[in-house]
C-alpha positions as CSV (number, residue, x, y, z in Angstrom):
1,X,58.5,-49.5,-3.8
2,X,57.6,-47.9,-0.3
3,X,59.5,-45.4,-1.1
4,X,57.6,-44.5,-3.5
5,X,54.2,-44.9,-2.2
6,X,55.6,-42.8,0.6
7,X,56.5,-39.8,-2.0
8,X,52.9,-40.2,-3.2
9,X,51.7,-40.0,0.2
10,X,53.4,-36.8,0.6
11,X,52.4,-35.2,-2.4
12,X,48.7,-35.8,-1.8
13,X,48.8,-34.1,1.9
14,X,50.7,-31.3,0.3
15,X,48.7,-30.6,-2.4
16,X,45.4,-30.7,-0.2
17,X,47.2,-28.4,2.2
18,X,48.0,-25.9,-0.8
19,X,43.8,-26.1,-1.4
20,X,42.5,-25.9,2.0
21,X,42.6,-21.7,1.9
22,X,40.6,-21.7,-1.1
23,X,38.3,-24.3,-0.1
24,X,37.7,-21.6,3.0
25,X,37.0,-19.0,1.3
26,X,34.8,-20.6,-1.1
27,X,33.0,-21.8,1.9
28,X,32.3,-18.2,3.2
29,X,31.3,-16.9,0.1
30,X,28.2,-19.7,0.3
31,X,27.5,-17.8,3.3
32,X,23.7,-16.8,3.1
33,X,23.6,-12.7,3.3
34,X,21.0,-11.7,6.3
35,X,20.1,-8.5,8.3
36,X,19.2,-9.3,11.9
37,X,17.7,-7.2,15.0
38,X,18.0,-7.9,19.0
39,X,14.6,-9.3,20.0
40,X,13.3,-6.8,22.6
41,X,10.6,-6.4,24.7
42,X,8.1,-4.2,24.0
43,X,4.2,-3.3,23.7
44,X,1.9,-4.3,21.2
45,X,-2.2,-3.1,20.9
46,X,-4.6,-5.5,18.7
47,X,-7.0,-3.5,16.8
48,X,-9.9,-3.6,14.6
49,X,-9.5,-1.0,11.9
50,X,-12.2,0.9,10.5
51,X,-12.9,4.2,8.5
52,X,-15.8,7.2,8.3
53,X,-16.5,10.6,8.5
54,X,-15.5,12.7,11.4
55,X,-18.6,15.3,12.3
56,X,-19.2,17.7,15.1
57,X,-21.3,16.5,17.8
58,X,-22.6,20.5,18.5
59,X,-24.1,21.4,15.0
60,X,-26.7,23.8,14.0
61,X,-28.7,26.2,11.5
62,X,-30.2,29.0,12.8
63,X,-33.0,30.9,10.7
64,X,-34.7,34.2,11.0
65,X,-37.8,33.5,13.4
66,X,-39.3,36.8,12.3
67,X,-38.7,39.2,9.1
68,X,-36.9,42.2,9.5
69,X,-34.2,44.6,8.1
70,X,-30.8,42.9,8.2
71,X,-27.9,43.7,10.6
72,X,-24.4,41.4,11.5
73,X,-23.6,42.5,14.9
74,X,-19.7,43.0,16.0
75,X,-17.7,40.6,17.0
76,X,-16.2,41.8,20.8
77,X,-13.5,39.6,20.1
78,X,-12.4,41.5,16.8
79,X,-14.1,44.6,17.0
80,X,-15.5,43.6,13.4
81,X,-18.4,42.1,12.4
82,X,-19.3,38.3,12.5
83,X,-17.4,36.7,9.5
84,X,-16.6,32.8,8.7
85,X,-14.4,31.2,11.1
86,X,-14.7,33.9,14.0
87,X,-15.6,31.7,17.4
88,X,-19.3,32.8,19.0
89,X,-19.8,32.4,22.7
90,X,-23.3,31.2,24.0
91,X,-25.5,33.8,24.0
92,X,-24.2,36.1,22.2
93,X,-26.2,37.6,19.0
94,X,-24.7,37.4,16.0
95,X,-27.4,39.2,13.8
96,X,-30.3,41.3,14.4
97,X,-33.3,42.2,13.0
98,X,-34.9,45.6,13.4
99,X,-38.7,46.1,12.3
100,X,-40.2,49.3,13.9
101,X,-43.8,48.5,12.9
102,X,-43.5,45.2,15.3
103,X,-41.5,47.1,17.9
104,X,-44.9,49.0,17.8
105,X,-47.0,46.6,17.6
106,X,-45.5,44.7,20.9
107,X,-45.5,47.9,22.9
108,X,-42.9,46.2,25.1
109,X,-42.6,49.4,26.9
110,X,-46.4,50.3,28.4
111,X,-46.3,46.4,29.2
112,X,-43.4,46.8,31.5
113,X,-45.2,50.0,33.3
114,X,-49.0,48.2,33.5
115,X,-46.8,45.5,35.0
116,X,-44.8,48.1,37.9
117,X,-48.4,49.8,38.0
118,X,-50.2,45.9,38.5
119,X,-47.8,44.7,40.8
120,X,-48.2,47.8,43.3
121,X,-51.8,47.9,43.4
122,X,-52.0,43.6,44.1
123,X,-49.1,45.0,47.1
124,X,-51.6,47.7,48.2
125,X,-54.5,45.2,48.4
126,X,-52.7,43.4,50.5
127,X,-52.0,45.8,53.0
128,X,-55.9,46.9,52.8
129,X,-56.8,43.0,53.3
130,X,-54.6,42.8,56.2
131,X,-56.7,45.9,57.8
132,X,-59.9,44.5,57.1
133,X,-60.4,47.8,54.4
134,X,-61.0,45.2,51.1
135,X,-62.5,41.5,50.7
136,X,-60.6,38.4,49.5
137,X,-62.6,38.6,46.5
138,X,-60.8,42.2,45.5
139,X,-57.8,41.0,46.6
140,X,-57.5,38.0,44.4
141,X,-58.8,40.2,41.2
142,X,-55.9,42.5,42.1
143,X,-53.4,38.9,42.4
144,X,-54.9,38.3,38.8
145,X,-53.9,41.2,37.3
146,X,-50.5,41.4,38.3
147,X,-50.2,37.8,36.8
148,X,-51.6,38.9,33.7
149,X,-49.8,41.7,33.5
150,X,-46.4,39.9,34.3
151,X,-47.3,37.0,31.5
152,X,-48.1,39.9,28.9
153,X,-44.7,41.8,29.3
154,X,-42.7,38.2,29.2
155,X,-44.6,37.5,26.1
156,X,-43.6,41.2,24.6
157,X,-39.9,40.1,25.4
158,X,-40.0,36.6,24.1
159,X,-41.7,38.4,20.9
160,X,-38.8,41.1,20.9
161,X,-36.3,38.5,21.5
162,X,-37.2,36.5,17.7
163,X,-35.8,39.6,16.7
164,X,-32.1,38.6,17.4
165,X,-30.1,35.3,15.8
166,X,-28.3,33.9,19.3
167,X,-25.5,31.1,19.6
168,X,-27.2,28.4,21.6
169,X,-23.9,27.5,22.6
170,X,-20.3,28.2,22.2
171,X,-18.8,27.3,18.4
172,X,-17.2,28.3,15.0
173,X,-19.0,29.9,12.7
174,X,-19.2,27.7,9.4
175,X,-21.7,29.4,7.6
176,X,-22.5,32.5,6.6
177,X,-25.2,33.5,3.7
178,X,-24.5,37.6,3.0
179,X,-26.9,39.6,3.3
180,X,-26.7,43.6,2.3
181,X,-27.0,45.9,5.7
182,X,-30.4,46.6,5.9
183,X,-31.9,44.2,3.0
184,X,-35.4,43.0,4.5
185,X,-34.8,39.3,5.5
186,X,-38.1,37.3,5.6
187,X,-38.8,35.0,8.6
188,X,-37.4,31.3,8.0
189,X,-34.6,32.1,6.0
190,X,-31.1,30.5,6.7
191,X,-28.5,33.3,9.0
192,X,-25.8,31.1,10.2
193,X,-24.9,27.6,10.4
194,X,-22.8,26.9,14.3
195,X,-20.7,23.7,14.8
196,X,-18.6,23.4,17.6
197,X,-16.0,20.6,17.3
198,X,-14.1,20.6,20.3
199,X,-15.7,17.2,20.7
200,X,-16.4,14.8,16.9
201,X,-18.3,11.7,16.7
202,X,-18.0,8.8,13.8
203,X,-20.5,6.7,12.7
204,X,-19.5,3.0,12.0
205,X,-20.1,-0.2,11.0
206,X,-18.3,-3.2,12.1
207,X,-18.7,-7.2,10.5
208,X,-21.3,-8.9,13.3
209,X,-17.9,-11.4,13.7
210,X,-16.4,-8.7,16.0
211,X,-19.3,-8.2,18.0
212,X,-17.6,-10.3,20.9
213,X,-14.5,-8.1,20.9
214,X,-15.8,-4.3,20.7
215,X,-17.5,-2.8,24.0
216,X,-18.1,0.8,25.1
217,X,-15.2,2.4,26.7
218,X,-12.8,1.2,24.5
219,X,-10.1,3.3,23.5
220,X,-9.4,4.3,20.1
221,X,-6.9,6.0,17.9
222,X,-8.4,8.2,15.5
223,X,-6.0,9.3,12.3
224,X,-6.6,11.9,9.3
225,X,-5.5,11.2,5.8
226,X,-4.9,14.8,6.0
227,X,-3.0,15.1,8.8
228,X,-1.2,11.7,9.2
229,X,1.4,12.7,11.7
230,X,-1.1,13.2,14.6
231,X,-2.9,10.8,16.2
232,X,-6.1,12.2,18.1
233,X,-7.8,9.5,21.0
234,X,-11.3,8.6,21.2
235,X,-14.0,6.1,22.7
236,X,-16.5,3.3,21.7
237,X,-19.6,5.6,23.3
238,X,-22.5,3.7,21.4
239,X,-23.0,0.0,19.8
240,X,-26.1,-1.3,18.3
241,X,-27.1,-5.0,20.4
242,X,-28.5,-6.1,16.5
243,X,-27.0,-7.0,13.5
244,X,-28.1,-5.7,10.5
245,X,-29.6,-8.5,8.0
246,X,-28.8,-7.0,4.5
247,X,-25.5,-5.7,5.5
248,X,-24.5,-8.7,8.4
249,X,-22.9,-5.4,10.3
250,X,-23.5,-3.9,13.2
251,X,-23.5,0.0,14.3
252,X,-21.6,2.1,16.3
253,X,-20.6,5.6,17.5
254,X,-17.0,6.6,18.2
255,X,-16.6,10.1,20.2
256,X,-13.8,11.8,19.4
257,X,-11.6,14.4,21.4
258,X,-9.8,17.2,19.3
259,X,-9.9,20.1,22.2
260,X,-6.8,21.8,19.7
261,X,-9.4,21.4,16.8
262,X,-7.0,19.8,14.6
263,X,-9.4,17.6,12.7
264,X,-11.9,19.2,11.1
265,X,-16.2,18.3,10.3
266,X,-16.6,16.5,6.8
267,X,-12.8,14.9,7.3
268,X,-12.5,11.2,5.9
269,X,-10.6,9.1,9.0
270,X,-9.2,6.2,10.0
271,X,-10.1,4.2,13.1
272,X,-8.4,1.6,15.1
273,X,-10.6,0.5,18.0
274,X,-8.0,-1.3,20.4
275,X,-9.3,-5.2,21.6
276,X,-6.3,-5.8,23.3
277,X,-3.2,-4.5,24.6
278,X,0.2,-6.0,26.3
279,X,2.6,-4.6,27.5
280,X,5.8,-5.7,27.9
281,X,6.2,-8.7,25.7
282,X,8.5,-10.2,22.9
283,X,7.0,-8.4,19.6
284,X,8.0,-9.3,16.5
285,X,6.6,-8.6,12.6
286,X,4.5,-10.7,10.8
287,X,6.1,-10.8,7.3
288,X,9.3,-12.7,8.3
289,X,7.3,-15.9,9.9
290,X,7.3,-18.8,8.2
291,X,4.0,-21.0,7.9
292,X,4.8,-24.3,7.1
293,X,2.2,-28.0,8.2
294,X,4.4,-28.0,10.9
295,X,3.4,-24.3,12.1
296,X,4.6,-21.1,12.1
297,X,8.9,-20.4,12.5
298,X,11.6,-18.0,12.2
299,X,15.0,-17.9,12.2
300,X,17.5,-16.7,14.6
301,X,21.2,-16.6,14.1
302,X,23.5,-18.6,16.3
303,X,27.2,-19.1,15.9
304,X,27.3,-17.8,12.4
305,X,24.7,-20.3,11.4
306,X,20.6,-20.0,11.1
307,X,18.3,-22.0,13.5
308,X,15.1,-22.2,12.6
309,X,12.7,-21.8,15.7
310,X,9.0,-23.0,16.2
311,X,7.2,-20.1,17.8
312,X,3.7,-19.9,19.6
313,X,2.1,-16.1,18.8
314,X,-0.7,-13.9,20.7
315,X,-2.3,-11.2,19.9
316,X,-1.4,-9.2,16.6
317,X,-2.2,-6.1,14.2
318,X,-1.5,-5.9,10.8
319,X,2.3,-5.7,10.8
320,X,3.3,-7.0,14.2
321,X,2.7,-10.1,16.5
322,X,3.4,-11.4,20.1
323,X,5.3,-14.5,20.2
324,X,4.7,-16.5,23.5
325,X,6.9,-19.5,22.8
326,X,10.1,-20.0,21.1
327,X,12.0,-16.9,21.1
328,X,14.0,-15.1,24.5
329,X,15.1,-11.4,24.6
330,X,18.6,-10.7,22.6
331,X,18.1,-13.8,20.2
332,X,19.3,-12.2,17.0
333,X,16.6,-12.7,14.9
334,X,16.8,-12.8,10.6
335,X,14.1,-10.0,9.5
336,X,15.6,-10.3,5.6
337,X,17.3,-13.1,3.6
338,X,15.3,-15.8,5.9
339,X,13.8,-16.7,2.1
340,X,16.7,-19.1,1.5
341,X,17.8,-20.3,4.7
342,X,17.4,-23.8,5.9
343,X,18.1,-25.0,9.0
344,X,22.2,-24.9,9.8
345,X,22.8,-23.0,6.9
346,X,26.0,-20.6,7.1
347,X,24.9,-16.6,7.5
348,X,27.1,-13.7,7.3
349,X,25.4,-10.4,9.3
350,X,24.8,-6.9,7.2
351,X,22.8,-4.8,9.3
């Protein structure tokens, strides 16, 4: 009878022994498929995001002062004349207007030689005073008209100058109406429109609930729909103290450097005003935390097997956060699969 229950005994061992491989490798095959990343240090900004339109803080239309018969001037630059896109340095005229009967009219000319003629006499009552040959009396009414005759030859030049269309200051030309050569233009209509966009401003408004966070002399990171791939800096210059009681909004203005002139006036863009910035810190993103009552976790991969970790975040964006408590540099942390892991369960690592 023990013999028996001996040769039972055996067979039972044995036949477990011939199992355990399969029980093995049924075991790994419940193994929970994850990717996982090295938790690095890193920086992080925190931003408020916010959109408009870019425009050029130099901007303006210059009209015909006085009417005249139509001429584009050459462009030194090119040796043509002015066309769309050429650049314009201040002071330079981009279109004149010749009208002989006003040329006459102003007499710019006998203006500048009463003034020579003025200014010597007032010179030679001087020297007469000094002598004792001419009273004070004649030597003031000679003082008077050499003023006179100074303001009436400044006024002939500021006339005369009307005559020209002049950058006020250095830009692009963005606007051209055509006129024939020589076509009689009459005074107010529209020559050129000037922007110079070396330097772009955006108008904003931002809900009153981030009024605490956004100051002047922020930084912030300006990107085109357009041009995606290049990110342009700017600042907070301006902010409106009062909040707007229809819209519960407050303004701003955002000046924008693009010195290569890669964004252009009218583009639509996309503004991030940084709040807060850190440096070197552990950074993590936000879609694989887990928010349960308990707070927010993840899960980190030790020994083949998936811990789940409390963690204590600081500041954020969008897609990434800082985690303060809970996670060291090198933890392997789960960034996909973490949707069916519990805490212990077996992982196996494709990266």
């Amino acid at each position: 009878m023990k013999n028996i229950k001996f040769i039972l005994l055996v067979g039972i061992v044995a036949g477990l022994g011939a199992c355990s491989p399969q029980v093995q490798n049924e075991q790994a095959d419940l193994a929970i498929p994850v990717s996982v990343i090295d938790v690095k240090a890193q920086s992080i900004q925190q931003y408020i995001n916010t959109t408009g339109t870019a425009r050029a803080i130099y901007e303006t239309e210059l009209a015909s002062e006085m009417a005249g018969e139509y001429e584009l001037m050459t462009n030194p630059a090119t040796g043509r004349t002015f066309k769309l896109g050429d650049k314009v340095r201040a002071g330079r005229v981009i279109i004149h207007l010749d009208d002989d009967e006003f040329l006459n009219n102003i007499a710019i000319d006998s203006k500048k030689l009463n003034l020579e003629i003025s200014k010597q006499e007032y010179q030679k009552q001087q020297s007469l005073f000094e002598k004792g040959g001419v009273t004070e009396s004649e030597l003031r009414n000679s003082e008077i008209s050499s003023i006179n005759a100074q303001y009436d030859y400044e006024s002939a030049q500021l006339q005369l100058a009307k005559m020209d269309v002049v950058a006020p200051f250095t830009g692009i030309i963005v606007d051209l109406p055509y006129y024939s050569p020589g076509t009689r233009v009459a005074s107010g209509q529209t020559m050129v429109t000037l922007m110079n966009y070396e330097k772009m401003y955006l108008d904003v408004n931002l809900p009153e609930k981030y009024l605490p966070e956004v100051n002047t002399g922020q930084e912030v990171l300006i990107t085109s729909y357009t041009i995606s791939e290049d990110t342009l800096k700017g600042t907070v210059s301006e902010l409106a103290p009062v909040i707007s009681t229809e819209t519960r909004t407050f303004s701003g203005k955002i000046t924008i450097d693009n010195a290569d002139l890669k964004l252009r006036p009218g583009m639509f863009v996309k503004a991030d005003i940084i709040t807060a910035r850190k440096d070197s810190t552990i950074v993590i993103p936000k879609d694989i935390i887990v928010s349960s009552r308990w707070g927010k976790s993840v899960y980190v991969v030790e020994r083949s097997n998936a811990r789940n970790r409390r963690i204590t975040t600081g500041i954020e964006n969008p897609d990434y956060v800082e985690v303060l408590e809970g996670l060291t540099v090198n933890d392997r942390l789960v960034i996909r699969g973490f949707e069916t892991l519990r805490n212990g369960s077996k992982v196996k690592i494709i990266r």
